[in-house]
C-alpha positions in Angstrom: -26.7 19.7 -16.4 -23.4 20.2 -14.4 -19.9 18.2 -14.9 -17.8 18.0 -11.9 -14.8 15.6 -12.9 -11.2 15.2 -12.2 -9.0 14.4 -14.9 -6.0 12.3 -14.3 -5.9 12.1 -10.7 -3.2 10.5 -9.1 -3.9 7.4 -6.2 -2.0 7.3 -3.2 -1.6 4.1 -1.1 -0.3 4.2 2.3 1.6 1.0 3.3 0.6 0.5 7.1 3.3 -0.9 9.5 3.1 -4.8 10.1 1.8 -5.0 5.7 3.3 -5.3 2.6 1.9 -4.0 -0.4 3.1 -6.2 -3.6 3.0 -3.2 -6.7 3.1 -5.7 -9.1 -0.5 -6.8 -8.4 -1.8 -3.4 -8.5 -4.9 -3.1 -11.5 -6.9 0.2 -12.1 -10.2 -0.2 -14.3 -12.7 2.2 -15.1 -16.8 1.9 -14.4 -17.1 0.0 -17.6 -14.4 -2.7 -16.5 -11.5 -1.5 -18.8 -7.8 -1.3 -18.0 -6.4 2.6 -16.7 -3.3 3.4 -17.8 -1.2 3.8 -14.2 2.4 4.2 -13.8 3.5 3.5 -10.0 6.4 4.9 -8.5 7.3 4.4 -4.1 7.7 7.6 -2.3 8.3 8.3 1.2 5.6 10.3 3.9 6.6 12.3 5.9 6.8 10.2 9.0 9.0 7.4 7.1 6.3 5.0 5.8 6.1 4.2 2.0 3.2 5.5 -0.1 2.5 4.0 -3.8 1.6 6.7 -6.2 -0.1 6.3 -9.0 0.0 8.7 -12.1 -2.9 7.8 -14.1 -3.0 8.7 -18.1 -6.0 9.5 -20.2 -8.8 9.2 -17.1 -11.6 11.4 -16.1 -13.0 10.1 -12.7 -16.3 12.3 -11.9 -20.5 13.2 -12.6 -22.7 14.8 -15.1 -25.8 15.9 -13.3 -28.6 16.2 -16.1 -30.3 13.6 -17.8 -28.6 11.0 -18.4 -26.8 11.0 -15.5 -23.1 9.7 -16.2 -21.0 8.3 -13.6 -17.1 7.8 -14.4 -15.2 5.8 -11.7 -12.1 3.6 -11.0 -11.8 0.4 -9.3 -8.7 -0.5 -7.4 -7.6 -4.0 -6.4 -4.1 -5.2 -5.3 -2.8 -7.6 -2.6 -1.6 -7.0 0.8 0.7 -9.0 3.4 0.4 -9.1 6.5 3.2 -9.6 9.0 2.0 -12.5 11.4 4.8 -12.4 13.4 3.7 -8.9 15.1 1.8 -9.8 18.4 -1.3 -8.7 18.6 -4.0 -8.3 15.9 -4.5 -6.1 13.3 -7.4 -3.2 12.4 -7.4 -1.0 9.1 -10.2 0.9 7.0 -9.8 1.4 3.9 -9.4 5.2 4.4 -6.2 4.4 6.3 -4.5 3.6 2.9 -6.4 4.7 0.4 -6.2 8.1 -0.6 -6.6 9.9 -4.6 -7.1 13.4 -6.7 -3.5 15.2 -6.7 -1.6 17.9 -4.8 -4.3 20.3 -5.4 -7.2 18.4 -4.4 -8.7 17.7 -1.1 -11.8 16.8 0.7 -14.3 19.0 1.7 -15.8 16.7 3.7 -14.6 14.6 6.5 -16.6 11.1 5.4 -15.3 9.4 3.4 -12.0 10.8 3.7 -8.8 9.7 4.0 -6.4 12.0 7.0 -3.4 13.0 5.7 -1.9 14.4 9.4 1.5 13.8 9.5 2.4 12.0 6.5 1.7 14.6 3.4 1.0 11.7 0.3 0.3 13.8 -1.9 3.4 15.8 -1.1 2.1 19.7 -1.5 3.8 20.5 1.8 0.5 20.7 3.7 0.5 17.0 6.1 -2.5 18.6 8.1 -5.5 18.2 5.2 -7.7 15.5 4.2 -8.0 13.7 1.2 -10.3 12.1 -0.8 -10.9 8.5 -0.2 -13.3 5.7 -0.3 -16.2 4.5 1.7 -15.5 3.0 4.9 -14.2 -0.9 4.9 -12.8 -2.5 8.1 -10.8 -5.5 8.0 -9.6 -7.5 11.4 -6.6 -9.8 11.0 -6.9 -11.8 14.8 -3.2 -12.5 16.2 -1.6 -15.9 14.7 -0.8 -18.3 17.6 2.0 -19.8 15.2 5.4 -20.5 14.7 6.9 -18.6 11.7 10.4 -19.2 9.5 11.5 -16.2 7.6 15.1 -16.3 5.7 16.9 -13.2 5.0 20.4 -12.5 2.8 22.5 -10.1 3.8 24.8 -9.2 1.3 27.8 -7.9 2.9 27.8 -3.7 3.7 24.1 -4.2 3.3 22.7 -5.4 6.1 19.6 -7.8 6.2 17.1 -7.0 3.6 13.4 -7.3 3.7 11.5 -10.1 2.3 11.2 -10.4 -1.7 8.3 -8.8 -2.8 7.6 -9.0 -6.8 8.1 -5.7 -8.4 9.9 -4.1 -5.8 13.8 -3.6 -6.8 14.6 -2.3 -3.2 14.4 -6.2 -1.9 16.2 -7.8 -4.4 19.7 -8.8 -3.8 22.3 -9.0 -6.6 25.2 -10.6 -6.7 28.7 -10.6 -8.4 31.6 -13.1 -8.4 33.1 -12.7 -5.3 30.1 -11.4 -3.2 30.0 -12.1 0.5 26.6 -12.9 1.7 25.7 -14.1 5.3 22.1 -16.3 5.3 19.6 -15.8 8.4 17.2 -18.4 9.3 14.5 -16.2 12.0 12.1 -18.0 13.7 9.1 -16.3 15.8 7.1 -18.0 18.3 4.0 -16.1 18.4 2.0 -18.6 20.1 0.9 -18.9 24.2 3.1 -21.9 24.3 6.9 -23.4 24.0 7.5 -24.5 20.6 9.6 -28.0 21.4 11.3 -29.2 18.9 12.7 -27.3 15.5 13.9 -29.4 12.5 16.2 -27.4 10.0 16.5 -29.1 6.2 
């Protein structure tokens, strides 16, 4: 029989514009249901959006052709947000955010793939390749005809930060005595009609 495996590939998820990926909910198990070992780190593509890497330790994801035939996989869950205040809805496959193998692996097919034009994830300085990815998924988030309240602090020579999201230090605001901090109450009418009356507690 014949091996072809990868050992230790890295997983790349692209954080589309209008989500949030929490990192702290990420979970990586192998074919038989056990936990990877992962360490995840944020980096930046090359067209400004965040990508989630990550480094797996001690993993071989691949096939022996022969008899018995031995499949070795990973599953991948974690939670995404979606931003209902953007109107209009929202379409994604999975191979729009899902990409894994390293900087010197890539797909030699285009199904399944994920295309990495314009954003380089795996950062080997090629942004016009594709990657390997997973099978094809859709999801459809309609638009929200709703009236959403989002808070923000904005610590002074900060500006407003994003939304608290668990496991991510970048929106996490710290403060010392004598720190000036403004507080933003935003509300977004994304319905078809007037919102008339507002109560604030």
């Amino acid at each position: 029989g014949t091996t072809t495996v990868i050992n230790n590939p890295d997983v790349y998820l692209h954080e589309l514009d209008g989500t949030t990926i929490k990192p702290s909910s990420i979970k990586l198990t192998d074919q038989d249901g056990k936990d990877v070992d992962f360490s995840v780190h944020q980096e930046t593509a090359s067209n400004g959006d965040k990508v989630y890497v990550l480094k797996t330790t001690n993993t071989t994801v691949g096939e022996f052709v022969g008899y018995p035939t031995k499949e070795k996989y990973l599953n991948l869950s974690y939670d995404t947000v979606f931003d209902v205040t953007l109107d209009k809805t929202f379409s994604m496959d999975a191979q729009n955010v899902i990409a894994w193998g390293g900087s010197d692996v890539a797909s030699a097919v285009s199904y399944n793939s994920f295309n990495d034009t314009g954003l380089d994830v795996n950062q080997n300085g090629i942004d016009d390749e594709k990657l390997l990815s997973v099978q094809t998924s859709l999801l459809n988030v309609s638009k929200q005809d709703t009236v959403v309240v989002q808070t923000f602090l904005s610590l002074a020579g900060e500006g407003a930060k994003d939304a608290y999201v668990e496991g991510e230090d970048s929106t996490v605001s710290y403060f010392t005595p004598g720190t000036d901090a403004d507080y933003t109450v935003q509300v977004t009418n994304t319905a078809s009609s007037a919102a008339n009356t507002f109560e604030l507690y």
